[in-house]
Each structure stands twice: as structure tokens, then as C-alpha cells.
C-alpha positions in Angstrom: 21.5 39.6 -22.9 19.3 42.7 -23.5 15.7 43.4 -23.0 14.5 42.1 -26.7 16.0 38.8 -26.7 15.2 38.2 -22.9 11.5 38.9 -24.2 11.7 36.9 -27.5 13.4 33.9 -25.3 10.1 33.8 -22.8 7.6 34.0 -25.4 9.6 31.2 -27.3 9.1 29.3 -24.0 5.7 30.3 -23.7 4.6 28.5 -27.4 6.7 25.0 -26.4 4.7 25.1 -23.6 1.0 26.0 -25.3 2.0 23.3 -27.6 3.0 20.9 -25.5 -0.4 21.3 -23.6 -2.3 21.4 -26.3 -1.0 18.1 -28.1 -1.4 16.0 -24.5 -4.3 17.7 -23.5 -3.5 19.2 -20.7 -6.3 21.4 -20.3 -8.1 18.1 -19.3 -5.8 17.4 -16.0 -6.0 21.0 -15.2 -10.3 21.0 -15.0 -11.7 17.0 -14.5 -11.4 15.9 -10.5 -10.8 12.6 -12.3 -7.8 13.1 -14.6 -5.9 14.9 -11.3 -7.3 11.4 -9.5 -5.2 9.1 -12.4 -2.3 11.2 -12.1 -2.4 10.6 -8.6 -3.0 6.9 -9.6 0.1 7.0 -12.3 2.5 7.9 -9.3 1.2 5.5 -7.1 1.2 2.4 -9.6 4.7 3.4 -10.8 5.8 3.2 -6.9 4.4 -0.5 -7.0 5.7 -1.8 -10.7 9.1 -0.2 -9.5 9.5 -1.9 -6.0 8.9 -4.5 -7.7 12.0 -4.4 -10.1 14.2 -3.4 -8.3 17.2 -5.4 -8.2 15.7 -7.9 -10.5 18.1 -9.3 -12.5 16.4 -10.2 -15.2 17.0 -6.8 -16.9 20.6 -6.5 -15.8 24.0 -7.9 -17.1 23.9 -10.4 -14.4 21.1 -12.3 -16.3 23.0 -12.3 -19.8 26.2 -13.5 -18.6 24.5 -16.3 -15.9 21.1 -17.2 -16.9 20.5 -15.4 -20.5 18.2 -13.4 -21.9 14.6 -14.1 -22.4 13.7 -11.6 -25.1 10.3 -11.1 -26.4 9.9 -13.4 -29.3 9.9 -10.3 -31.8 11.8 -8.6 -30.5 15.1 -11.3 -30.5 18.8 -9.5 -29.4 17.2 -7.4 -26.4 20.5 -8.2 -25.3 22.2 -5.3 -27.0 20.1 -3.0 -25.2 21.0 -4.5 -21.5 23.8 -2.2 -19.6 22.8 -2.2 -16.2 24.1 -4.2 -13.0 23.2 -5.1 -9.7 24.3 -6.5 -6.7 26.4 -8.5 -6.4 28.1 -6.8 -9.4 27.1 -3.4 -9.2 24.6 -0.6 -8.4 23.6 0.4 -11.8 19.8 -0.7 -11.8 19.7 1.2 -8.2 20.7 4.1 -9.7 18.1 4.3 -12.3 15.3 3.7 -9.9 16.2 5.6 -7.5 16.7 8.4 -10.0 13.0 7.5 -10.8 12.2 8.0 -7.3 13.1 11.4 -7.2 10.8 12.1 -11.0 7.6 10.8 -8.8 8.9 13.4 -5.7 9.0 16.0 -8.2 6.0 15.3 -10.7 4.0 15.6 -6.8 6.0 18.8 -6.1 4.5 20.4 -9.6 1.1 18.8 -9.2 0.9 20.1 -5.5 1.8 23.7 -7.4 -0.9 23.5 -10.1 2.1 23.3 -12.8 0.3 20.3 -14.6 2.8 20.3 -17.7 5.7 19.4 -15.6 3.7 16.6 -13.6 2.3 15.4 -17.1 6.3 15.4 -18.1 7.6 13.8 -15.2 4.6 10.9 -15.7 6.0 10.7 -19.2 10.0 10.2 -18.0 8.3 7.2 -15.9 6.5 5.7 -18.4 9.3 5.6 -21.2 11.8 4.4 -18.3 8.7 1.3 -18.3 8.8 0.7 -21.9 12.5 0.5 -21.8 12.7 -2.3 -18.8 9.4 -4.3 -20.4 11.3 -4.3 -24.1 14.5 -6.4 -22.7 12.8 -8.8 -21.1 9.8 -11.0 -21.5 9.3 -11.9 -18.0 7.6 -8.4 -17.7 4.6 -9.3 -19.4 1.8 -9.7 -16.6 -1.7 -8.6 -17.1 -1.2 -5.9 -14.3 1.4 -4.2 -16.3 -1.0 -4.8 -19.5 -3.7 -2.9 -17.6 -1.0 -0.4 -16.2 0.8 0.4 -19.0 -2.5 1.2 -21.3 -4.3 3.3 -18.3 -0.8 5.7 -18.5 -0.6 5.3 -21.7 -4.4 7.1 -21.7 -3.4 9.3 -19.1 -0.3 10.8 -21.7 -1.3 10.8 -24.6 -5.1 10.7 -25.6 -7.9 13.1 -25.4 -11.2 12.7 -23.9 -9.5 10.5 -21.0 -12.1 10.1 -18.4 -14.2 8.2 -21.2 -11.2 6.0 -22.8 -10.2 5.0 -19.1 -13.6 4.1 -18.7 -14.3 2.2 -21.8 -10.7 0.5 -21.5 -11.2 -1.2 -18.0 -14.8 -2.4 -18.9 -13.2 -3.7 -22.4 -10.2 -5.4 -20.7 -12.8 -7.1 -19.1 -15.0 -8.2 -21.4 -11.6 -9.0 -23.2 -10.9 -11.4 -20.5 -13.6 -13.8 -21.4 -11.5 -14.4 -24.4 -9.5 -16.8 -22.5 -12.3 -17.7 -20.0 -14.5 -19.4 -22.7 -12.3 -22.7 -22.0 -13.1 -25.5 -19.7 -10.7 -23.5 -17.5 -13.8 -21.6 -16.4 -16.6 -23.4 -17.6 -16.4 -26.3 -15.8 -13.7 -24.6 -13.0 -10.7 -27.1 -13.6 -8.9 -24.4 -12.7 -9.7 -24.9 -9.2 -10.9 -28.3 -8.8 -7.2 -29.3 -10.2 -6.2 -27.2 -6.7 -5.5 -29.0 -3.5 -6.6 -26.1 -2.1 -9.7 -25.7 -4.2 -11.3 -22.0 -4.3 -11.1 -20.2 -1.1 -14.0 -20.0 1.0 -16.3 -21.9 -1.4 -17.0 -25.8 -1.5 -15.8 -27.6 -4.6 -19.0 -28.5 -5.6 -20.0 -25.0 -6.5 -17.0 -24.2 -8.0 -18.2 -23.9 -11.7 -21.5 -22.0 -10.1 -19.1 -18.7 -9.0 -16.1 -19.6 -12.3 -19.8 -18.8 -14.7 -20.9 -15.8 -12.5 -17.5 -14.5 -13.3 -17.8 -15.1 -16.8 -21.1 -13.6 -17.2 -20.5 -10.7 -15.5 -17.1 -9.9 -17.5 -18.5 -10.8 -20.4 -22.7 -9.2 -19.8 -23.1 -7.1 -16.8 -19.8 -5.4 -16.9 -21.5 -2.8 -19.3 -24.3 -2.0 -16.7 -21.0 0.2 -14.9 -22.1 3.0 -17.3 -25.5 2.7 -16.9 -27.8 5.9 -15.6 -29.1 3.9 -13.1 -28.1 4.1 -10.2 -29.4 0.4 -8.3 -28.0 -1.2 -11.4 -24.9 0.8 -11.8 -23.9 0.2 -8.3 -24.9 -3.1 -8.0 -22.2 -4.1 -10.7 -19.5 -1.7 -9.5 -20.2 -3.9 -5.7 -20.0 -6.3 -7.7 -16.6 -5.9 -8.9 -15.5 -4.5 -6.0 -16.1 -7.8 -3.9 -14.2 -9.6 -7.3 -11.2 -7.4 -6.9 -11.3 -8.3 -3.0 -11.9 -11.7 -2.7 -9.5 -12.3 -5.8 -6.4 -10.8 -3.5 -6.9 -14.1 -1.3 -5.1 -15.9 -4.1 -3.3 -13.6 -6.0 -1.8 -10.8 -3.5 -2.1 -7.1 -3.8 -0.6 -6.0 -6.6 -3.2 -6.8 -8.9 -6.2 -5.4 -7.4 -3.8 -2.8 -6.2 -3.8 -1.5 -9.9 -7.2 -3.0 -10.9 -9.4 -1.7 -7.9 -7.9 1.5 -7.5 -8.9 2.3 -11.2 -12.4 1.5 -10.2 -12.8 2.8 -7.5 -11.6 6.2 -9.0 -14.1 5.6 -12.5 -16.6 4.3 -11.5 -17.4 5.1 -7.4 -17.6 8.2 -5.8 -17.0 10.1 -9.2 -18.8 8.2 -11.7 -20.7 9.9 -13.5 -22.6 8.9 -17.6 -20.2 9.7 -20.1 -21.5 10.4 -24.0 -18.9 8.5 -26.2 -16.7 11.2 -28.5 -17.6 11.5 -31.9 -14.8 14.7 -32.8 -12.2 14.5 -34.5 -10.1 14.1 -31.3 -11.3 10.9 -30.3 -9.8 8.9 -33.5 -6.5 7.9 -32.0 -8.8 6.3 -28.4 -10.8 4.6 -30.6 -7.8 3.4 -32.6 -6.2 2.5 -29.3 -9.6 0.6 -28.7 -9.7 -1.2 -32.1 -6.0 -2.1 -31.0 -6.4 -3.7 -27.9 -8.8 -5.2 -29.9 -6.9 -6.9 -32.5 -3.9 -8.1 -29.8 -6.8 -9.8 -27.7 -7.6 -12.3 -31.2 -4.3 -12.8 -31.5 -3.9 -16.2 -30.0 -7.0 -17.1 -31.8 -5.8 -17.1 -35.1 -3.1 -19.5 -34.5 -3.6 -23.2 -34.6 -4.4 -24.9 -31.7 -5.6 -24.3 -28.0 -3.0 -21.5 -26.6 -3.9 -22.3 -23.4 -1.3 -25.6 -23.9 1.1 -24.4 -26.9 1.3 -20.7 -25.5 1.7 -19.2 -29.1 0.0 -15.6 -29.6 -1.5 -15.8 -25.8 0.8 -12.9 -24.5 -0.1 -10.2 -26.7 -3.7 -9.7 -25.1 -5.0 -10.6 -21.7 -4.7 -14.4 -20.3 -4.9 -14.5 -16.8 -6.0 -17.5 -15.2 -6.5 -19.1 -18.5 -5.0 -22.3 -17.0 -3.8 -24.8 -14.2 0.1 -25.2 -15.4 2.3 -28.5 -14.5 5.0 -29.2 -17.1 8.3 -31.4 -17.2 11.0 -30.7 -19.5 13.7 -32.8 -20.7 17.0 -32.1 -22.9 19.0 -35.2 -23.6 22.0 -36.0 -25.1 21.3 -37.7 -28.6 24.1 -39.9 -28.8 23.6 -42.0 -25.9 20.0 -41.0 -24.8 21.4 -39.4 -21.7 19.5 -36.9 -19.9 21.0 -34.1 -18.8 18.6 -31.5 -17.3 15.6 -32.4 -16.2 13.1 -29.7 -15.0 9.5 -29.8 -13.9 7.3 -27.7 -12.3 4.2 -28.2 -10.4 3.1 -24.5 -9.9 -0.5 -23.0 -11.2 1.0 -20.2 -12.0 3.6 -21.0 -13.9 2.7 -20.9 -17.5 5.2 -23.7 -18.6 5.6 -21.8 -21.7 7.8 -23.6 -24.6 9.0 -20.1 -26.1 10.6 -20.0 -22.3 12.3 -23.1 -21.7 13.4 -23.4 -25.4 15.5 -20.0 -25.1 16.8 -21.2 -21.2 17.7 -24.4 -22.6 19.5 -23.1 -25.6 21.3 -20.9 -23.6 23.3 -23.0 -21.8 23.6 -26.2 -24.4 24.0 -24.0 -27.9 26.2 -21.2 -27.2 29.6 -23.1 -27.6 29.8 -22.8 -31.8 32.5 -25.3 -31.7 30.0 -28.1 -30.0 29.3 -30.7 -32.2 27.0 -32.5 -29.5 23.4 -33.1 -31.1 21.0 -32.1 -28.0 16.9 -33.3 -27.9 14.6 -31.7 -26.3 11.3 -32.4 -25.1 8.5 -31.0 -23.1 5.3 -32.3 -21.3 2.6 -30.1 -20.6 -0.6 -31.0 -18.5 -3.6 -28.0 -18.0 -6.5 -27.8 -15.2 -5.5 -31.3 -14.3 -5.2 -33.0 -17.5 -3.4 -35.7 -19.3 0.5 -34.4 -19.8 0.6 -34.6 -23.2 4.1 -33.9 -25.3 3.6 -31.0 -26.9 7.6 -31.2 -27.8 9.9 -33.8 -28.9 12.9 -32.4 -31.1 15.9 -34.0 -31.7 18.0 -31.0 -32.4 17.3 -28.2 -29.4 19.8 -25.7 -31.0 18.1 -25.5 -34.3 14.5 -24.8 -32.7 13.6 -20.8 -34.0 10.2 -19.6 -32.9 8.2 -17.6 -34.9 6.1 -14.9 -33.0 3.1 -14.3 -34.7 2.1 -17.6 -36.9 2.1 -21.2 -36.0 5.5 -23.0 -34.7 5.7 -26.5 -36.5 7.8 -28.2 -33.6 5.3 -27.3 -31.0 2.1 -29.8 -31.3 -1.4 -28.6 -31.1 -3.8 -30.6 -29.0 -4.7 -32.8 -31.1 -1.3 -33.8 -32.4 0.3 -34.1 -28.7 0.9 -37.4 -26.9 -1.1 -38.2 -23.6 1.8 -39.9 -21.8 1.3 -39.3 -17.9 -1.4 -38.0 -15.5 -0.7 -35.7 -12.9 -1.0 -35.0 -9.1 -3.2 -32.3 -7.9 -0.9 -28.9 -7.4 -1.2 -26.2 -6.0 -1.3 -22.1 -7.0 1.7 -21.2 -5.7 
């Protein structure tokens, strides 16, 4: 190779490399304090979403061939896309995150160096190895990860960061109150429907601290970017004691990604931002008007998705009810039951979407079963009536249709009150 195409070879180099910069702004990691704080923040939040994984074998071959898929409802035959195994069959999955392991080593070893294109790349490998694992399953679709995924996703690709972070965690939320606007919150069923109650606090002032909540979300939240500094702290204390205190029920991993984004925007650094006007800022207020649009989802579908759970995954829902559900499948011929499942956890979001495709997995994949199989499904919220929000008599011919009303699953008003339930507990 001689001196001219050794030369013409760098400088090749050189232009990938200004473009690559220039396209996910990478002049903006190399100067703001901030942006080098989130990329600190992407490696650290990847460590936890990962751990978490793991040897889950919801996105391996074990779940297909045992329990079957749950794929997101538009995004049906995820199946196809599953290759990896884990124990007891196989290491495959540990492969891959261990693989990812050693992309966070490195994207620390270029940070550490000042060589901000290679961290931003190795931040990139992460994030696509994210989309991949939250596309073949549905079970991946907490609101941590919601908030994760979009402060990354701000992080790679969008311009004027510091400001779209910002703007995002105060939208998600105001957002938030979407599904807070529900007796849920405004009367605290919730928490009352708790044997345990709400930590700390009496139940009688239960709906006193559920409204403070909503208020703030929905109100104060905006006072984070105000220029003064009483009110601007006050809020972010505010917050701060939220995130805390909210860790006494939920564990660490949401405030773990919550908090820390916070604390990074809006504490020790925080400082006023002037929203972007330039032409650079059209594709974060896109992503805003987004976020936007997935949040009213739910809302344009008949009925309460609190109890049908059609639309409510797309935007943010946590806490948006006290779950107990019973399901049934049944043998039409003679009435027979033969699975019988019911759960009593908060958490659980006793989704029909869920137990329709768990069910159908194991009753409906024979082709040559001529058996006629019913299935039905109770549902009771914040302490409610169960009411039947399903009764079909054929189980394998159920489809579900992801973004418009599902005529087998009963709004509200259409659903039988047929039981009453015990008080449960968030488990």
C-alpha cells in the first residue's frame, strides 16, 4: 500500500467519522457536563434492564416450545425472530449479554479517553440489542423501560438533548395523569383495596396524598424549569421524596431509572433552558408530539382500559389499577372446566390480550382437534365488583385487534357483576 492510498484511506475515515458526529450530534456530548452525565446514565440503566433479563426465558426457545410466545399484539409471529437458549437448554442468551457486557466495558474505556464517537456507538449497539429483546416479547413492556428506552433514544439520536431530556421527564409526567384521572387515584382505591393500605400513612388520608400526586404530575411538575430558585427546588424535593418513598412499594428499579434522570436534570446542574426553535429541533418535537399521540391511545378506544386493557400499553399506565382476575377455559361439550387460573396480585394486570394467547397456546395448536373450547374471564379493579368482561364459546377463534375495539371483550358497561372480592395485596 503506498503513501497516496494510505493518505486517501485516513481522510476517507476522517469524513465517516465527521459525518457520523455531525448527524448524532456529537459535538453536544463532547462540551455539556450533562450529556457526558446521561451517557454515564445510559451504561448504568443498561447494567440494570440487562441483569434483569438475563436468563429470562421469555425471549428464548425455551418459552416457544413450553409456554409460547406472547408477542405484541401488532406485532403477531415474534416467534420467527426467537433463536436464543438458556439453561437448562443452552447458553445462548448468556452469550449475548455477556457480549453486551463487554460493549458497556468498552463504551467506558472510549468515554474515559475523550473518543465520544465510539462511546456514542457502543450506546447505540446496546440500545438496538434492547429493541431486539423488547420486539419478541410483550412481557417487556414496563413503564421503566418506556422511560428508559425514550431517554437513550434522546441521548442517540436527537439534537438539543439537555432540553428534550428535560421536557420528556416532566411530559411523561404530566402524561401519567392520563391514567390517574380514574377513581384509582381520586378516591385512592388503589390502596384502600390493599390489606396493607399505603405505607406509612393512615387509610383515611389516603385520597389526601393519591390528589397531591395528581396535582403535582399534572400542575407543579412544570415549576422544575422555573428561574426560581425556592420554587424550582421546592418541586424537584418534591419529586425527589416521590421517587423515594415510592421504592417502599415498588423496589429499586424504577426510581433507579426515574431518580437518577432527575437528579442529573434537574439538581446540581439544572439550569433554565430556552426551548429550540431551529431547524434541528423538528424531529424532538416530533418525538414529543409522538409520545403524545401513544399516551391517547387507550382513550380512543371504547370503554375504561383500566378493566378491558385495550390501547393502555402503548403510553404510560402505571398504577392505573388494583388487578384480581379469574379465568376459566372449559370444555363445551360437557361444561367441564379444565384450567382454572386466578390471580389475586395488584400488580398483575390481568390482561385479556395475555391469557387469551396462553390459553390458546396450549388448547388450539393441535389442527386436528375438533374439541370446541370456552373461555371466560372475570376481572375485578381497586376492589370492585368482578365483572365478566369475557365469555366466548370458541377460545381458538378469539383474534385481537391492536389498535381498535375488540368485540369479545366487554366494556364496563356491557360486563356482568358476578362476584365480589377479598382485599389483596401488591405483591
Amino acid at each position: 500500500m503506498n503513501f497516496y492510498t494510505r493518505v486517501g484511506k485516513k481522510m476517507s475515515l476522517e469524513k465517516i467519522g465527521s459525518l457520523y458526529k455531525k448527524i448524532f450530534s456529537i459535538e453536544e456530548l463532547e462540551k455539556d457536563i450533562v450529556v457526558k452525565w446521561f451517557f454515564g446514565y445510559c451504561i448504568f440503566t443498561f447494567a440494570i434492564v440487562f441483569k434483569t433479563w438475563m436468563m429470562h426465558p421469555h425471549t428464548a426457545t425455551n418459552a416457544y416450545s413450553r409456554y409460547g410466545p406472547i408477542c405484541w399484539p401488532f406485532f403477531q409471529g415474534c416467534e420467527d425472530f426467537i433463536f436464543m437458549t438458556t439453561l437448562p437448554d443452552g447458553y445462548t442468551q448468556q452469550y449475548f449479554y455477556m457480549a453486551m457486557m463487554g460493549v458497556m466495558a468498552l463504551a467506558i474505556f472510549f468515554a474515559v479517553h475523550g473518543r465520544w464517537a465510539f462511546a456514542h456507538f457502543c450506546v447505540l449497539v446496546l440500545f438496538m440489542w434492547k429493541m431486539y429483546v423488547t420486539s419478541i416479547h410483550f412481557w417487556f413492556n414496563a413503564n421503566y423501560d418506556y422511560y428508559h428506552t425514550s431517554f437513550v433514544f434522546i441521548f442517540l439520536f436527537l439534537p438539543h438533548k439537555r432540553f428534550f431530556w428535560m421536557l420528556t421527564l416532566a411530559s411523561f409526567y404530566f402524561l401519567s395523569t392520563a391514567t390517574k384521572i380514574h377513581e384509582t387515584w381520586i378516591l385512592g382505591t388503589y390502596f384502600s383495596a390493599l390489606k396493607t393500605g399505603l405505607p406509612i400513612f393512615p387509610d383515611t388520608t389516603i385520597p389526601v396524598w393519591t390528589n397531591l400526586v395528581v396535582i403535582m404530575e399534572m400542575v407543579f411538575v412544570w415549576f422544575l424549569f422555573s428561574k426560581n430558585w425556592i420554587m424550582q427546588r421546592g418541586v424537584f424535593l418534591f419529586f425527589c421524596a416521590f421517587h423515594l418513598y415510592s421504592g417502599i412499594l415498588v423496589g429499586y428499579h424504577y426510581p433507579l431509572i426515574v431518580f437518577s434522570a432527575l437528579l442529573i436534570l434537574f439538581g446540581y446542574f439544572y439550569k433554565p433552558q430556552v426551548p429550540p426553535v431551529d431547524w434541528k429541533s423538528i424531529p424532538g418535537w416530533s418525538f414529543m408530539l409522538t409520545l403524545l399521540c401513544l399516551q391517547m391511545i387507550s382513550h380512543m378506544i371504547p370503554g375504561d382500559e383500566k378493566l378491558t386493557m385495550e390501547g393502555n400499553f402503548y403510553g404510560l399506565y402505571m398504577f392505573e389499577a388494583n388487578y384480581q382476575c379469574t379465568v376459566r377455559v372449559y370444555d363445551m361439550d360437557n361444561g367441564e372446566t379444565l384450567q382454572r387460573i386466578s390471580s389475586t396480585n395488584a400488580r398483575n394486570r390481568c390482561s385479556p390480550y395475555w391469557y387469551m394467547k396462553r390459553t390458546q397456546f396450549l388448547y388450539c395448536r393441535n389442527n386436528f382437534n375438533t374439541k370446541q373450547y370456552g373461555f371466560s374471564m372475570e376481572i375485578s379493579i381497586n376492589g370492585g365488583p368482578f365483572k365478566r368482561v369475557v365469555k366466548e364459546k370458541d377460545l381458538c377463534a378469539l383474534e385481537y385487534k391492536p389498535l381498535q375495539k375488540n368485540d369479545w371483550i366487554k366494556t364496563e358497561d356491557e360486563a356482568e357483576p358476578v362476584a365480589r372480592p377479598l382485599k389483596n395485596f401488591y405483591k
